[in-house]
Rosetta silent file (secondary structure, phi, psi, omega in degrees, C-alpha in Angstrom):
SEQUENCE: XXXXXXXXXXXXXXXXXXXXXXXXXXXXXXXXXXXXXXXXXXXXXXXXXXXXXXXXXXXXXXXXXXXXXXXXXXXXXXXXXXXXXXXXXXXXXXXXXXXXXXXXXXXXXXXXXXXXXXXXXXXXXXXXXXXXXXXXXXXXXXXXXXXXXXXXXXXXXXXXXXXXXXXXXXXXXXXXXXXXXXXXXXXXXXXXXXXXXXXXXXXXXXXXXXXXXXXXXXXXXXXXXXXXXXXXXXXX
SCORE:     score description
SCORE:     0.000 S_00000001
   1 L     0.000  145.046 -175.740   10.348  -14.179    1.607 S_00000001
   2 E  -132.141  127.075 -179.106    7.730  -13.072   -0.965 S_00000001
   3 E   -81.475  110.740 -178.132    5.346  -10.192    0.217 S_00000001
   4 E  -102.676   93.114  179.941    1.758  -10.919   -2.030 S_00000001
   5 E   -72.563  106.340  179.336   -0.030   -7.498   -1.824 S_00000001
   6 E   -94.490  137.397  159.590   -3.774   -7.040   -2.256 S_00000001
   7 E   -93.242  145.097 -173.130   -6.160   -3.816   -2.312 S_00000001
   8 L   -57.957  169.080  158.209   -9.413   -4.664   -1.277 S_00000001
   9 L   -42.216  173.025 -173.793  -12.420   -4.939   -3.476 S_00000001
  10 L   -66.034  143.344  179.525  -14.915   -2.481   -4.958 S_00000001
  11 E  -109.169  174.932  139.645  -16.021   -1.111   -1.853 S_00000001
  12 L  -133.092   98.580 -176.351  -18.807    0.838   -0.098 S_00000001
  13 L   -49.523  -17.824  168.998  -16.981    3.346    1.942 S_00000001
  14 L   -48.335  -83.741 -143.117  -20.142    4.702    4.092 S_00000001
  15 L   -87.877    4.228 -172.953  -20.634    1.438    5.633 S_00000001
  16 L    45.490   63.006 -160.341  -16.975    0.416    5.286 S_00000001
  17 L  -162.532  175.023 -170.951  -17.479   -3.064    3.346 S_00000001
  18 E  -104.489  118.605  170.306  -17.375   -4.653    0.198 S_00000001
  19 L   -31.004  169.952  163.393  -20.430   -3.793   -2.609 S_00000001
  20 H   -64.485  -34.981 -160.279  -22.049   -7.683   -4.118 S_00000001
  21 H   -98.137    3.383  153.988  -19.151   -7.056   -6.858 S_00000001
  22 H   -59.648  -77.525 -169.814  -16.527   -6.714   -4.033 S_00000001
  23 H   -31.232  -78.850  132.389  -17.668   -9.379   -2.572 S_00000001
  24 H    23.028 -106.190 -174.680  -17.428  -11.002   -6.240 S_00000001
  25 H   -65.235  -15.458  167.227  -13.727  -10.040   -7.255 S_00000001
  26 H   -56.283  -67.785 -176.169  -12.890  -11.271   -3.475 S_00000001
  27 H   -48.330  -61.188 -165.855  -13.878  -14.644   -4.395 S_00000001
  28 H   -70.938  -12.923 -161.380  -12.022  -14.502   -8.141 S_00000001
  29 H   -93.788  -30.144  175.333   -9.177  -13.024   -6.063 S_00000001
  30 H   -42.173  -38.313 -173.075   -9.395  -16.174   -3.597 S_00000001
  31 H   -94.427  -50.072  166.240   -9.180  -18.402   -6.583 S_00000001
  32 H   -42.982  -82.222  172.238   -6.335  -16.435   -8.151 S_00000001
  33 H   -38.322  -19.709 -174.918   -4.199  -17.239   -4.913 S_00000001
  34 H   -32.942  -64.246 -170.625   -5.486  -20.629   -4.845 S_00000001
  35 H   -72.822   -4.195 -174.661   -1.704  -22.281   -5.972 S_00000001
  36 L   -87.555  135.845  174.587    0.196  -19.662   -3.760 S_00000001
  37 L   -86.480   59.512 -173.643    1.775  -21.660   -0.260 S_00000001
  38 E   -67.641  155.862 -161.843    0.926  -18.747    1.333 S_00000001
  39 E  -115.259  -42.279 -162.778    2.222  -19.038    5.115 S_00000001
  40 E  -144.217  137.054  175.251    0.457  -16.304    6.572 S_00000001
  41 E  -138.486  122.412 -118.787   -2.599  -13.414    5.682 S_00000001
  42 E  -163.627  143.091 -175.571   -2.441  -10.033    7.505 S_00000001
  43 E  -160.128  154.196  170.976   -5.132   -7.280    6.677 S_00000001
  44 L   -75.841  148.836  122.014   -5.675   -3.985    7.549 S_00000001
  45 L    51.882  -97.550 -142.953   -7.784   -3.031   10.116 S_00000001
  46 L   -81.624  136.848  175.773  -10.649   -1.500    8.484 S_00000001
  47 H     4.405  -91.707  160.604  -13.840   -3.579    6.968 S_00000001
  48 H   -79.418   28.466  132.715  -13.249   -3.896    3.393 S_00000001
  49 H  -106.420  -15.281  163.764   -9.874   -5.414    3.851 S_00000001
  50 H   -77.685  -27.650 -170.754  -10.571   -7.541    6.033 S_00000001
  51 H   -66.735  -65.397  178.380  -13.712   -8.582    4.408 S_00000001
  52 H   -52.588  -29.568 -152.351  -11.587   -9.197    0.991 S_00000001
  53 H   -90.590  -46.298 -172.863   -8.911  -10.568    2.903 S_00000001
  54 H   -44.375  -31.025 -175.821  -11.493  -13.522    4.686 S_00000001
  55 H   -61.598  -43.811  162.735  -11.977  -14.928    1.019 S_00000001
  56 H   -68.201  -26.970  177.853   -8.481  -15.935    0.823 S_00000001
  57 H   -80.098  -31.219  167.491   -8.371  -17.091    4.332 S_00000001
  58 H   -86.086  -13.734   61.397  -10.787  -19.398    3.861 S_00000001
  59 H    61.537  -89.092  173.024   -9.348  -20.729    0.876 S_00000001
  60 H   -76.643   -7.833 -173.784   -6.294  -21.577    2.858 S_00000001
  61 L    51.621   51.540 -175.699   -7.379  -22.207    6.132 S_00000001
  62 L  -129.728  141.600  168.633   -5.887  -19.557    8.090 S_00000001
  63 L   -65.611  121.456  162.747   -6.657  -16.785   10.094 S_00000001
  64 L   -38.602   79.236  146.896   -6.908  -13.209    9.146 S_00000001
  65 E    -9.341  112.820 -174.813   -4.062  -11.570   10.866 S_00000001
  66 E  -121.682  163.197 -118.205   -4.841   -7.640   11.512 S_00000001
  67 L  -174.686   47.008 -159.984   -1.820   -4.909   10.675 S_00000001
  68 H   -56.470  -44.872 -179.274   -3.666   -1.995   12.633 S_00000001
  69 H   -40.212  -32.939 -179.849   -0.889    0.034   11.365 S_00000001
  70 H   -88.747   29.194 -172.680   -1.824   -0.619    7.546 S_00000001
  71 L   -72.985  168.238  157.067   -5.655    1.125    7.828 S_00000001
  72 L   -55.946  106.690  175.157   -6.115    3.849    5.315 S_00000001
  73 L   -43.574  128.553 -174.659   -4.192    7.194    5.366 S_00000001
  74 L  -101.511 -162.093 -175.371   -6.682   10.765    5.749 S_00000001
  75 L   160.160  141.641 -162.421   -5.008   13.743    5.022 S_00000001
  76 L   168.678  160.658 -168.192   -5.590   17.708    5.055 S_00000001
  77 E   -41.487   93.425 -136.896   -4.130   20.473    6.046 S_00000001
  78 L   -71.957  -35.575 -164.540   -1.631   19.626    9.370 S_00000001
  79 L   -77.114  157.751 -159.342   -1.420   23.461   10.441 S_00000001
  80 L   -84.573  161.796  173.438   -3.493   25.333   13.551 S_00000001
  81 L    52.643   -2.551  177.161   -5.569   27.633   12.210 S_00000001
  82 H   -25.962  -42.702 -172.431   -5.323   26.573    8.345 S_00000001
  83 H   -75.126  -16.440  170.964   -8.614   27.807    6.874 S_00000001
  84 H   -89.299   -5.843  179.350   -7.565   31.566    7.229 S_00000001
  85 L   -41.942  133.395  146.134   -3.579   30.512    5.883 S_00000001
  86 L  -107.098   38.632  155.956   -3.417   31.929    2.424 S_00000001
  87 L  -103.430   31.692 -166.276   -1.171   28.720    1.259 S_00000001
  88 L   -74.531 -171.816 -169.734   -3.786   26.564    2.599 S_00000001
  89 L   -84.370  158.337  150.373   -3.537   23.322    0.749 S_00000001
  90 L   -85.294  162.645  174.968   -5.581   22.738   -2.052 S_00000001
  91 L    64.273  -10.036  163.594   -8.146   19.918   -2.736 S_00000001
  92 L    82.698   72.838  170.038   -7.884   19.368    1.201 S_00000001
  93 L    33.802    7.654 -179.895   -4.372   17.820    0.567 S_00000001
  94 L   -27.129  103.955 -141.667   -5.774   14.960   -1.283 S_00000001
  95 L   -77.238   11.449 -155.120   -2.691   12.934   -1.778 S_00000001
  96 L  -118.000  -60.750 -159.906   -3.115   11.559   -5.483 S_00000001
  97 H   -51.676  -65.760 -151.179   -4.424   15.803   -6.711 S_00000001
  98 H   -80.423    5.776  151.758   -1.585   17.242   -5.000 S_00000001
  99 H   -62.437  -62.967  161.330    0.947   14.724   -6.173 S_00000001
 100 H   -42.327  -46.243  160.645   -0.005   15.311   -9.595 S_00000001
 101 H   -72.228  -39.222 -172.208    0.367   18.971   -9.217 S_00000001
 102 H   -57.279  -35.126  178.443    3.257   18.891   -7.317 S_00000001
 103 H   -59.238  -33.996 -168.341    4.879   17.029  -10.486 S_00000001
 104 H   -92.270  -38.363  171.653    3.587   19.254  -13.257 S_00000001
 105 H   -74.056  -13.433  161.418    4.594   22.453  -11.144 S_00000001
 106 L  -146.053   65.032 -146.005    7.622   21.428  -10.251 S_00000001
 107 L   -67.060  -20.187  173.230    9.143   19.072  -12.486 S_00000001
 108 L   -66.249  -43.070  166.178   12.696   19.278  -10.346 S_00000001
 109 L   -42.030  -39.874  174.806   11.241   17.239   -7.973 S_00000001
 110 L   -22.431  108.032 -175.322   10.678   14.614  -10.229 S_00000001
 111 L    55.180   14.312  149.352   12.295   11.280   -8.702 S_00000001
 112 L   -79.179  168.079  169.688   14.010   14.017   -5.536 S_00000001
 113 L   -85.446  -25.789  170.416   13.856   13.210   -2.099 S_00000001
 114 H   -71.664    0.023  171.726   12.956   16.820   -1.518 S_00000001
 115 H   -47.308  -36.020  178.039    9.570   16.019   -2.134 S_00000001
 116 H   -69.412  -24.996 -177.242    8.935   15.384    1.723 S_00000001
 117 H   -80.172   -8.880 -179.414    9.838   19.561    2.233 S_00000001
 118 L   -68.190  136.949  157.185    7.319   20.520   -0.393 S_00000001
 119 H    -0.079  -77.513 -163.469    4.191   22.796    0.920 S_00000001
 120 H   -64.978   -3.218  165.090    1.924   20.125   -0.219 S_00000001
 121 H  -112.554  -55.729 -166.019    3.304   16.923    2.024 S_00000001
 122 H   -38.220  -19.922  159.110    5.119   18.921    4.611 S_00000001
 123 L  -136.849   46.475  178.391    2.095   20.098    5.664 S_00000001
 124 E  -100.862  110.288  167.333   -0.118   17.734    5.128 S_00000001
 125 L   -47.289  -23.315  175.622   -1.332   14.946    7.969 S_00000001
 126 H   -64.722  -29.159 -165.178   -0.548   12.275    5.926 S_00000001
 127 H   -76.588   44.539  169.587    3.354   12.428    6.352 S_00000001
 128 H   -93.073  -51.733 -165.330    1.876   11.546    9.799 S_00000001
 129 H   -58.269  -66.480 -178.286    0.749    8.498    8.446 S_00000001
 130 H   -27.598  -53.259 -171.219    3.958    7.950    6.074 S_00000001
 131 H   -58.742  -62.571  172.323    6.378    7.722    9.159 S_00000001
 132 H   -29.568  -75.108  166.893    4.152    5.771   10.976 S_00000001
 133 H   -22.102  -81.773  134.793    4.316    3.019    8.125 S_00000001
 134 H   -10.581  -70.955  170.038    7.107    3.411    7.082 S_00000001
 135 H   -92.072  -12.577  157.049    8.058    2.390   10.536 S_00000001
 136 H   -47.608  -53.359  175.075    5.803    0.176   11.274 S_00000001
 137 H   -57.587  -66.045 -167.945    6.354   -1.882    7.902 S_00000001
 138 H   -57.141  -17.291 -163.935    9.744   -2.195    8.907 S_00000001
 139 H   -81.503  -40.006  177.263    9.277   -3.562   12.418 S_00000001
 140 H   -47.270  -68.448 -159.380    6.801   -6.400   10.426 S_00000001
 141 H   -39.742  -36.378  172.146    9.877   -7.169    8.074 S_00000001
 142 H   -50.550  -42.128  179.346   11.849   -7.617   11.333 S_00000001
 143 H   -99.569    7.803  159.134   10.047  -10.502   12.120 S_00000001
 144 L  -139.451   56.093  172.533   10.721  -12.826    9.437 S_00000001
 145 L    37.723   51.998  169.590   14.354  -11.390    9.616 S_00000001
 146 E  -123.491  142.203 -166.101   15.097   -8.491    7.397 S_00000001
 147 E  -129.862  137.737  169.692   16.640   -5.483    9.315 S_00000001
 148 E  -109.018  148.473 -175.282   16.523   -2.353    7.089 S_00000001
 149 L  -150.508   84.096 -177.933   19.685   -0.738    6.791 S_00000001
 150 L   125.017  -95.966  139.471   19.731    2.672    4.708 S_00000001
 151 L  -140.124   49.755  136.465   17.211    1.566    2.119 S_00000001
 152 L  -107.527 -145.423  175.164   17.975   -1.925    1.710 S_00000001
 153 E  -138.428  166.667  170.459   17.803   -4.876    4.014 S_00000001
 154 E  -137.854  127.234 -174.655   19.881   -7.249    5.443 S_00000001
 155 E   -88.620  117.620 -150.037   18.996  -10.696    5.903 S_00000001
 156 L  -106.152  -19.446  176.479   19.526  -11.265    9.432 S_00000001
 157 L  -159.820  129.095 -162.480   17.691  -15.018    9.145 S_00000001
 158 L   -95.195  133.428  157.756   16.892  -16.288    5.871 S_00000001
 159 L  -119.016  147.019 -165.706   12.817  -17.101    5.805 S_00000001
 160 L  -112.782   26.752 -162.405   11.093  -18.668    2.529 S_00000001
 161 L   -69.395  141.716  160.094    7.851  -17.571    4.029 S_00000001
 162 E  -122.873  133.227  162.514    5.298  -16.117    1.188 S_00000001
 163 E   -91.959  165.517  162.598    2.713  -13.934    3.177 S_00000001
 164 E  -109.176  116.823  163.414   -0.551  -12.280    1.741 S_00000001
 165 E  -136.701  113.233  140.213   -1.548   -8.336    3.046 S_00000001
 166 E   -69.655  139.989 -162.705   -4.857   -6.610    2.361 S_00000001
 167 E  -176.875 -140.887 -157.298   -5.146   -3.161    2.637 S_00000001
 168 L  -116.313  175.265  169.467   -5.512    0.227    0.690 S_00000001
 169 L   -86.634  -79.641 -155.547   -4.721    2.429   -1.928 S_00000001
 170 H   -29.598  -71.623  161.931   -3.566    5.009    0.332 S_00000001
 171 H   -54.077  -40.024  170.565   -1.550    2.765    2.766 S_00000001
 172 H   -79.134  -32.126  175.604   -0.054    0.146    0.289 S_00000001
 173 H   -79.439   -5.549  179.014    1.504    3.227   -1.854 S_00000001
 174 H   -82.764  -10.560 -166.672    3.314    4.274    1.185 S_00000001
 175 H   -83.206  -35.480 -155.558    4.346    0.455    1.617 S_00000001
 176 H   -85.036  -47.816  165.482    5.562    0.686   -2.239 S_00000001
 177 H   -19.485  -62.595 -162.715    7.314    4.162   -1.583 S_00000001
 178 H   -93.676  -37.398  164.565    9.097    3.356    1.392 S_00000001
 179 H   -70.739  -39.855 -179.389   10.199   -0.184    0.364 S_00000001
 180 L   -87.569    2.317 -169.364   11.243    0.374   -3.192 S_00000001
 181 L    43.942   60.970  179.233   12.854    3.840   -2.358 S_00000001
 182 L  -132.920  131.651  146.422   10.490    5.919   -5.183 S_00000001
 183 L   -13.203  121.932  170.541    9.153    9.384   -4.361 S_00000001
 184 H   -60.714  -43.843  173.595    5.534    9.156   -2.804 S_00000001
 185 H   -14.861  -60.005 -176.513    4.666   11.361   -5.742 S_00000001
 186 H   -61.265  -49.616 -147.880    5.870    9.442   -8.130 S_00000001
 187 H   -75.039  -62.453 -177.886    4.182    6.108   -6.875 S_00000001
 188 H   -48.296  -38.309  172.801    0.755    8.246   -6.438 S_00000001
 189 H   -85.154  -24.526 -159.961    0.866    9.079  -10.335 S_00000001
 190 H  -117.186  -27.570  175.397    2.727    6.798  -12.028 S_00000001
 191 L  -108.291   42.331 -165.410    1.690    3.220  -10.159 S_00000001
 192 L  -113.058  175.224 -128.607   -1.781    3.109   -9.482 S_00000001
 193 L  -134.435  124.008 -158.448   -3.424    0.024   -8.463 S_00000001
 194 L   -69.188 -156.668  103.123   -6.941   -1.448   -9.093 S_00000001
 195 L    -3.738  135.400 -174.857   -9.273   -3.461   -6.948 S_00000001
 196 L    -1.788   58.900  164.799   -8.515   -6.580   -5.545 S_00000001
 197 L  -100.296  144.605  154.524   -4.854   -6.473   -7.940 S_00000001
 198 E   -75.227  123.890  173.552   -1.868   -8.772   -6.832 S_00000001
 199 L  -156.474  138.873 -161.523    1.197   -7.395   -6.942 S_00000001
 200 E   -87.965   94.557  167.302    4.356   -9.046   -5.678 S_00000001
 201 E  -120.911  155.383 -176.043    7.434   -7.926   -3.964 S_00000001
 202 E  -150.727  115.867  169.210   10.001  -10.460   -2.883 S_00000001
 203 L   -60.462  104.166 -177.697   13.059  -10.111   -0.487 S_00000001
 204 L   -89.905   95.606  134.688   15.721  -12.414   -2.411 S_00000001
 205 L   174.493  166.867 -176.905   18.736  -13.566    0.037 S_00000001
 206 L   -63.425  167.638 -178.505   20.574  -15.562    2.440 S_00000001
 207 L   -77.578  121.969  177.096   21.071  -15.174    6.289 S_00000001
 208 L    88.705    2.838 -175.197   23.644  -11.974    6.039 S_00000001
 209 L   -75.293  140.014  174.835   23.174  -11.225    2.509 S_00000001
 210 L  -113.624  144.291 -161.573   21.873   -7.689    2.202 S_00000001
 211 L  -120.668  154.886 -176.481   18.601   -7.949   -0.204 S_00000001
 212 L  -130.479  129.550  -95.519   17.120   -5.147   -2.018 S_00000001
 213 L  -126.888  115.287 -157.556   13.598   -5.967   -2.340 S_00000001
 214 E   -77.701  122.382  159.978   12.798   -7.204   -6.232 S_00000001
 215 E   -88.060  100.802  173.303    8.907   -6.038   -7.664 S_00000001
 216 L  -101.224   36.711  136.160    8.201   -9.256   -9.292 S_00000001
 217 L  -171.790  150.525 -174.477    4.745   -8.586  -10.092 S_00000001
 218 L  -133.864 -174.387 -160.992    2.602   -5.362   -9.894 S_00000001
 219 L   -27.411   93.654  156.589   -1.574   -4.540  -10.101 S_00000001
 220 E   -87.951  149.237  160.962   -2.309   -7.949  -11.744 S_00000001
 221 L  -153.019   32.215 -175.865   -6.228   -7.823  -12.243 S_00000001
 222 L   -68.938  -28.996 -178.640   -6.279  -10.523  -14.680 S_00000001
 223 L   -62.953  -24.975 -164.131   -8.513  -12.622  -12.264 S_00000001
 224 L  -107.736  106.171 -165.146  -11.178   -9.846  -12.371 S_00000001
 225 L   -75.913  -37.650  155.284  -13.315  -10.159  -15.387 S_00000001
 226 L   -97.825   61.594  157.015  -14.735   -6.353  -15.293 S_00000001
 227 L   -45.534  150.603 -169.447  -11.895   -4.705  -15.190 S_00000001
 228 L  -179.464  125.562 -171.556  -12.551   -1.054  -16.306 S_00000001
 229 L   -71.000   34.107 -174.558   -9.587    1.685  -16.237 S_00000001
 230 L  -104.447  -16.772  175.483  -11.536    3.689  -13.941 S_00000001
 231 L   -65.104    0.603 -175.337  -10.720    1.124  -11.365 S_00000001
 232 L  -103.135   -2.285  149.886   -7.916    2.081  -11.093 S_00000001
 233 L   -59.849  105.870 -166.768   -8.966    5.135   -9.570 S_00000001
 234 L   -50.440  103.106 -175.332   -8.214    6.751   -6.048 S_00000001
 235 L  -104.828  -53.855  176.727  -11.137    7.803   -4.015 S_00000001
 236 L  -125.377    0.000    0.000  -10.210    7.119   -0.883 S_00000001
């Protein structure tokens, strides 16, 4: 099975939709996929992923799937009473800021697993979202027969299926976090991921084979003729 991940287009988050140059890089992203035997196309939820996601559907001539589970993660301070705390989070827990800090202030963390006990996710609403995903993701994976089992998989029935899912910044680094086994931290700092980029993961193995899930391509944006590294920027 080959997972083909997209983040939606330039957006406009007010109205929850894609700008004209969304709209745009949707189309070159449409055309980019053109040669892929895509089996299936799954979108989040939320406007502008589905909206990028239609361009490709029509393309192939399949229906936009929705993945209510993959909308876009909020996040802020999880605790009652929080604005009188004096730890309250900074930056209103933004998860990209306080990833970044957490790394340069505490450099031990770097590639731990203790990262879920630190101040800034433990009490933070997103690692509401993270679980949720997390388990959610797996329960997809389940149905074209990968069972996760630690943090690999086991191929309980081998499918050659290649799917397409649009979705977020937010939501797609917890998919690369939680699949790949890397520190959300790390992922938030170290991987990010434009505008309508392709990036690849692909569950390699036979029925009982346990597969550990290969990045064969990551934020391609070759398709998108104004690329600019600010696109690559987290907002939302």
């Amino acid at each position: 099975m080959r997972l083909i991940f997209v983040r939606h287009g330039e957006p406009d988050y007010e109205l929850d939709c894609l700008t004209e140059n969304g709209r745009r890089q949707a189309a070159c992203t449409a055309e980019r996929l053109a040669g892929e035997d895509i089996a299936a196309i799954y979108s989040s939820p939320m406007g502008r992923a589905r909206e990028t996601a239609s361009y490709t559907a029509e393309s192939h001539g399949l229906e936009v799937r929705v993945l209510d589970f993959m909308h876009e993660i909020n996040w802020g301070d999880s605790r009652e009473n929080c604005d009188e705390l004096p730890d309250k989070l900074e930056y209103d827990g933004h998860p990209w800021t306080i990833a970044h800090k957490l790394l340069t202030e505490s450099p031990q963390l770097v590639g731990s697993p203790d990262w879920t006990e630190h101040h800034y996710f433990k009490d933070n609403i997103m690692m509401d979202y993270y679980g949720m995903i997390s388990e959610k993701f797996d329960e997809f994976l389940e149905g074209f027969g990968l069972v996760r089992e630690g943090g690999l998989y086991r191929c309980r029935e081998y499918c050659g299926d290649t799917v397409a899912l649009f979705a977020h910044g937010g939501s797609g680094a917890v998919m690369f976090s939680h699949l790949l086994n890397l520190p959300m931290p790390f992922v938030l700092t170290s991987l990010p991921y434009g505008v309508c980029s392709v990036s690849i993961i692909e569950f390699a193995g036979q029925t009982g084979e346990t597969v550990i899930p290969r990045l064969e391509l990551f934020n391609d944006m070759r398709h998108i003729g104004d690329f600019k590294p600010e696109m690559l920027h987290f907002d939302k």
